[in-house]
N, C-alpha and C positions, 0 to 999 in steps of 0.2 A: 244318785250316782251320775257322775258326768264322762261319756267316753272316748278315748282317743278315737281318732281315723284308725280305719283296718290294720293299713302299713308301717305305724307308727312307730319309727325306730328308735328301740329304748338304747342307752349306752351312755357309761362311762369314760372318762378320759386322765390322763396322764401325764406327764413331758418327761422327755428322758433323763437329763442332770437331776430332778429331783427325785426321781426312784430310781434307775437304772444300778448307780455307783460303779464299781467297777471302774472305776475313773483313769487307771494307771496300765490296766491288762488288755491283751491280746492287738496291742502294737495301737490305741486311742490314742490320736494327737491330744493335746491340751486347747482347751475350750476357755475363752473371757470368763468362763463362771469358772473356770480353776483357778486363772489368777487373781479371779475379784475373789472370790471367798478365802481365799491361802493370805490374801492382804490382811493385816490385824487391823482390826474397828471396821469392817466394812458390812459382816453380816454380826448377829447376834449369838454373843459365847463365841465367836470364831467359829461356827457352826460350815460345814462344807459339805458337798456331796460324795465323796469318797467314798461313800457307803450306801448312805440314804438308804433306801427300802432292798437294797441288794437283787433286786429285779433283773440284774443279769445273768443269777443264778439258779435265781428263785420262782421264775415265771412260768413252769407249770405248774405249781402252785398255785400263783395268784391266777392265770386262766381256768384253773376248775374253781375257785371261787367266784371270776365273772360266770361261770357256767351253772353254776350253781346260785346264782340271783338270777339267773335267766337273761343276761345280758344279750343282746343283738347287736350289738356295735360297738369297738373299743377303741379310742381316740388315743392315737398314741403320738409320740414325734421322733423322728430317726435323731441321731447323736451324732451330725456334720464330719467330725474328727476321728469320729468310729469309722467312718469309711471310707473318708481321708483325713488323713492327720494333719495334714498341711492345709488342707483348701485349694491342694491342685489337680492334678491329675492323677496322684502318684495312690493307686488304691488299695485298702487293707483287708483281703478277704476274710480273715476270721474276723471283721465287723458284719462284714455281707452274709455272713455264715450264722451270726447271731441273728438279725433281723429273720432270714432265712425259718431260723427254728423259731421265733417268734411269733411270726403270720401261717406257718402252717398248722402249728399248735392252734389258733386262733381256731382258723378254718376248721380244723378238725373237729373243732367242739360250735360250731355253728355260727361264731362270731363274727360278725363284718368288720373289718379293720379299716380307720379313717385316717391315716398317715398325715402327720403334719413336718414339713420337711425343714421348719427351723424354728424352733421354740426358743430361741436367746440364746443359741450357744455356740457363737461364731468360731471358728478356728483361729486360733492365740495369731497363727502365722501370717492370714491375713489380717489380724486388728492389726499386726507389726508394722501392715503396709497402708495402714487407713481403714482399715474396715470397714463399714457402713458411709463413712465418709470419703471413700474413693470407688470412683465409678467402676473401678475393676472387679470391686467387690461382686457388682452387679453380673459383671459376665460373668463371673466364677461360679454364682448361685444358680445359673446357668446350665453350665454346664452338668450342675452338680443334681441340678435336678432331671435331667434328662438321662445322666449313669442312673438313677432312682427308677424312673420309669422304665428304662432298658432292662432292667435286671428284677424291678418285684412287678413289674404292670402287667404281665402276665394270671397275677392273682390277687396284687391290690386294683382296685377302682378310682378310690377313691385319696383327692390327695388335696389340701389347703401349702400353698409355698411358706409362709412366712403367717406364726399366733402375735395377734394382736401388735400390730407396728407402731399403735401409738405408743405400747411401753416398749418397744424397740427405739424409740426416737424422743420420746419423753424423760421416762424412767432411767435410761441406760447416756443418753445423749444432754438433755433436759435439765433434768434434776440431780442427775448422778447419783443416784440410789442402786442404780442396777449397771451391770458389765455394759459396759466397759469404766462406767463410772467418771464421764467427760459434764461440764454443768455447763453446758451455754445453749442460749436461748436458739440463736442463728445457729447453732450446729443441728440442735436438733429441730432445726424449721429442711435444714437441708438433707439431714438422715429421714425424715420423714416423705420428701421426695423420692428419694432414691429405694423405699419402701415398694412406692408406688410403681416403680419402674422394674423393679427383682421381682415383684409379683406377677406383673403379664408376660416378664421376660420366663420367666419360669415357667409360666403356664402355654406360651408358643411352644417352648422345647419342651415339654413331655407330649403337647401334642402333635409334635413332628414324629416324635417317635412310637406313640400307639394312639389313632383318633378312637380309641372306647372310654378313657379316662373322664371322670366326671370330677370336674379342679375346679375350687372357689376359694375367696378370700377368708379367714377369720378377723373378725373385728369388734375388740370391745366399747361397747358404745353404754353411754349415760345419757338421761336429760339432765338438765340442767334449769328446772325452775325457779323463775325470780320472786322473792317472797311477794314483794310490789313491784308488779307487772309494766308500771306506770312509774317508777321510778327508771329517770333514762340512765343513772349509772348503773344499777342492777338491769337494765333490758340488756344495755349495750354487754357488760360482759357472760350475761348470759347468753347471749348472738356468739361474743369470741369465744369462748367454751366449748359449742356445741360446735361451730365452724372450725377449731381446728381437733379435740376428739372426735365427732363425728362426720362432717361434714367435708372434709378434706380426702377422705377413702371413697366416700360417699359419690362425691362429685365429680372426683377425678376419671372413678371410675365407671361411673354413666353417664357425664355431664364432657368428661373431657377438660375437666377447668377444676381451677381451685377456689373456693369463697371469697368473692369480692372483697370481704370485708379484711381477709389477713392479706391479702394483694396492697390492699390500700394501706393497713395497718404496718405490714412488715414485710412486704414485698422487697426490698433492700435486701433484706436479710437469706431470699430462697431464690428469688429469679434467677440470679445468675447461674445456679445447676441444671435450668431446665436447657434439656437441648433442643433443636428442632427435631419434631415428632413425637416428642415425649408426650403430649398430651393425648396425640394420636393412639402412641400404642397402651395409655393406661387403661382406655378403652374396651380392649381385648375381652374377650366373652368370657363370662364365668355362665357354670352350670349350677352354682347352686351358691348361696351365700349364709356363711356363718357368724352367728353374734353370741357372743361372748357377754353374761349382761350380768349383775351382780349389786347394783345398787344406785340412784340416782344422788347426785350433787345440789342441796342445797343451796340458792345466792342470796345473801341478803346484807344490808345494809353495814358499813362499819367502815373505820377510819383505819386501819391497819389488816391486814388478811389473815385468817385464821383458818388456815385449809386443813383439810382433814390430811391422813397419811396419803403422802404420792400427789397431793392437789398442784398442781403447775399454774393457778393463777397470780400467782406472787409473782412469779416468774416471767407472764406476761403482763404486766404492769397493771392491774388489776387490784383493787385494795375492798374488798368483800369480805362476809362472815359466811363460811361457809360449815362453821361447826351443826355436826349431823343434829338434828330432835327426834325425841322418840327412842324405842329400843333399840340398842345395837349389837351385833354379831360381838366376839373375840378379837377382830380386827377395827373395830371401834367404826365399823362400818353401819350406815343408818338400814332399816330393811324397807321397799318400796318397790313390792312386787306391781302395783297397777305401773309402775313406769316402763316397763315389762311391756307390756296391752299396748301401751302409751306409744313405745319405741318401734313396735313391731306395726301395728295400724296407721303410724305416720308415713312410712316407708312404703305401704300398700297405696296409702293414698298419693304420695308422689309421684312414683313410679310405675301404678298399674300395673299392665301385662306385663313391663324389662323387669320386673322385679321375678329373679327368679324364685325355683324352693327354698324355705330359709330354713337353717336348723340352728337348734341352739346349743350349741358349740362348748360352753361351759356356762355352770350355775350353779353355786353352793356356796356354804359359810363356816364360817369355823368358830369351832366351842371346845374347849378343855374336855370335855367329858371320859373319861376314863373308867377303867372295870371298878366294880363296886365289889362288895366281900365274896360276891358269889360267882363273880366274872362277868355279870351283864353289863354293857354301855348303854344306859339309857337315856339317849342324846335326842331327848323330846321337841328341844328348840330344834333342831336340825329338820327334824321330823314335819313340825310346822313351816320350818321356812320355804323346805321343798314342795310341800303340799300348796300353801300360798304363790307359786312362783308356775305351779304346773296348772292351779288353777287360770292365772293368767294367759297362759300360753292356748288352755281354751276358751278364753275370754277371745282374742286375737282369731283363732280358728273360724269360730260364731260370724265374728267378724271380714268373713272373708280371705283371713292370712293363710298361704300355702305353706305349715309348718311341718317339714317331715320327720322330724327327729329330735331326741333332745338327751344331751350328755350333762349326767353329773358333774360336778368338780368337788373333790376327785375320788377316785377309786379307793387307796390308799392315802393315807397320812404321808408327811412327806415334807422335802425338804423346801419348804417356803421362802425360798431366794433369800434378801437381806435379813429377812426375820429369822433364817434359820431353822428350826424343828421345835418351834414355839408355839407353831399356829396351826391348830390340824383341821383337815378340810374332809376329812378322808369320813366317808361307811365303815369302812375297812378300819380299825384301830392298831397300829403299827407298834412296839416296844421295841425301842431302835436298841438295846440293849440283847435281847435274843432276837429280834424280827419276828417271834412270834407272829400273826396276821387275827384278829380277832374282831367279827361282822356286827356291828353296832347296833342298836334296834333299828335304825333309819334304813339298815342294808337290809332288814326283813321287811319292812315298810315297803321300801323300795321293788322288794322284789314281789311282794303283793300284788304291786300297781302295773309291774309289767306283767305279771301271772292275768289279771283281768283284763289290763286296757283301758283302766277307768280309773277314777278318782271316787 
């Protein structure tokens, strides 16, 4: 038996467009994932969240199911347009009234709530005016974070501003897979800027308004190993990979600076957004930092790019094989839990003492697996990959890593952005047909491991 730290806080996580639904009621502005998924050919089947897991109705339910896995912590994301529709000032209490009965529910049954205050779901009314690509965007998250902390910081603690902004800036800006659905390379070199800037902007105004809050980044990070280490086309885009997934949040925000190497490479492309101080204020103190980890990026040799889903090296002129080896998840993702150890003991060692608590933010994989004649889900691969992933995470402890917590991904089945309700993540087995909710073996498993503490 291997066992966690004392305090080691178990919990799940979720984002609001893809379980919430409710999408239309109690005066919700419209969100870029309303208009990207309502667009025909953008997600799969036209699949939308209009409904998704119904969680805006259904959420004492799904809280005495985290309470009944013994959950301590539930990672959820507020819904931008649920509390204003617009993105201005103009506010919709019965959104504040949902949240409201959401977190006391929580509370009540013992769970710490980790509030992420934008999961991808900008308000339609600012993309109208530039969204992510205009600096106003930035005060507005602002502002909007600081109504958050005025109004729940009384009972939330805990709050990350913006999940994973490289697919804010990749995915959505980059590739155009994800909302807003724009494909340029320079746009998303400069939405990824302005990331950096809405995060500590965010994180000064909630602590103007209560200094108890304990606010850190979320950030999904890979390595990215070269098959030949010694091959300088495989080092070099293995360097541009890792510099701008991880090293651009990384740097920015202990270092004050961005990767020489994308300055040198595509400096053209982002300089002109920074303004004076930006680098200053990217700086800004976090209390705790979140990584989001799921699976490392293969590089290896080849005359044309063969990226796995979502891969952005094509895009940076990079001409790689990055097709995954080995077994893969449902999302034809490779599994490579020591890059896990790898990712987290790199960061210790850079960093030392500025590195603060880390928790890990999200981690899980998706498999078909559905009830069988008797009603069991027995989703054994799942079962492994969590076990394999949480071994690491004490691999990294042994090692000296301050890891205080770790959230599944995700709680429920749910609506998987462009792919739709094809790709289930979830413990929880969803039948988006009645909403049924049915606990998978991995959610007994699971709840085993939090019942001991151990592996």
């Amino acid at each position: 038996m291997r066992n966690f730290p004392t305090n080691f806080l178990w919990g799940a996580a979720t984002a609001a467009y893809q379980v919430e639904g409710a999408a239309a009621e109690d005066g919700r502005g419209l969100s870029i994932w309303d208009t990207f998924s309502h667009t025909p050919g953008k997600t799969d089947n036209g699949d939308t969240g209009d409904v998704a897991c119904d969680m805006y109705h259904r959420y004492p339910t799904d809280v005495a199911l985290m309470k009944e896995l013994g959950l301590k912590g539930f990672r959820l994301s507020i819904s931008w347009s649920r509390l204003f529709p617009n993105g201005d000032e103009v506010r919709e209490e019965r959104g504040f009234a949902f949240y409201d009965n959401l977190i006391n529910t929580l509370l009540a049954n013992g769970i710490t709530p980790y509030i992420t205050l934008y999961h991808w779901d900008l308000p339609q009314a600012l993309e109208d005016k530039g969204g992510w690509r205009n600096r106003e965007t930035v005060a507005a998250f602002g502002r909007y974070a600081a109504a958050v902390a005025q109004h729940f910081g009384d009972r939330v603690k805990h709050y990350s501003p913006i999940n994973e902004p490289w697919c804010v800036a990749w995915l959505g800006h980059g590739l155009g897979v994800h909302a807003p659905g724009i494909a340029d390379r320079a746009t998303a070199f400069k939405v990824a800027h302005h990331t950096v800037i809405a995060h500590a902007t965010a994180v000064n105004a909630m602590r103007e308004v209560r200094s108890d809050l304990k606010l850190g980044p979320v950030l999904n990070q890979a390595n990215y190993p070269a098959d030949d280490p010694t091959d300088p086309v495989q080092s070099h885009a293995s360097d541009i990979l890792d510099a701008v997934q991880n090293r651009w949040w990384m740097d920015a925000i202990f270092h004050g600076k961005y990767p020489e190497i994308l300055v040198k490479e595509f400096g053209s492309e982002f300089l002109d957004v920074i303004m004076p101080g930006d680098m200053e204020l990217a700086q800004t103190k976090n209390d705790w930092l979140g990584i989001n980890y799921y699976f490392d990026t293969r590089v290896g040799a080849s005359d044309a790019a063969k990226p796995v889903q979502f891969d952005n090296s094509a895009l940076l002129g990079l001409t790689i094989d990055s097709t995954p080896v080995g077994e893969l998840t449902d999302m034809g993702w490779p599994i490579t839990p020591a890059g896990l150890t790898t990712m987290l003991t790199r960061w210790k060692h850079e960093l030392g003492d500025r590195l603060p608590q880390i928790f890990i933010t999200e981690n899980g994989c998706a498999y078909p697996d559905g009830p069988d004649a008797s009603g069991k889900i027995d989703d054994q691969r799942r079962i492994s990959y969590l076990d394999k992933h949480l071994n690491a995470i004490l691999d990294s402890i042994a090692a000296g890593v301050d890891v205080g917590g770790y959230f599944q991904w995700s709680l429920l089945d749910n609506f998987e952005w462009s792919l739709g309700y094809q790709k289930r993540f979830g413990i929880i087995h969803v039948n988006y047909e009645t909403q049924v909710r049915t606990p998978k073996e991995s959610a007994k498993w699971y709840a085993n491991v939090i019942a001991s503490n151990e592996l």
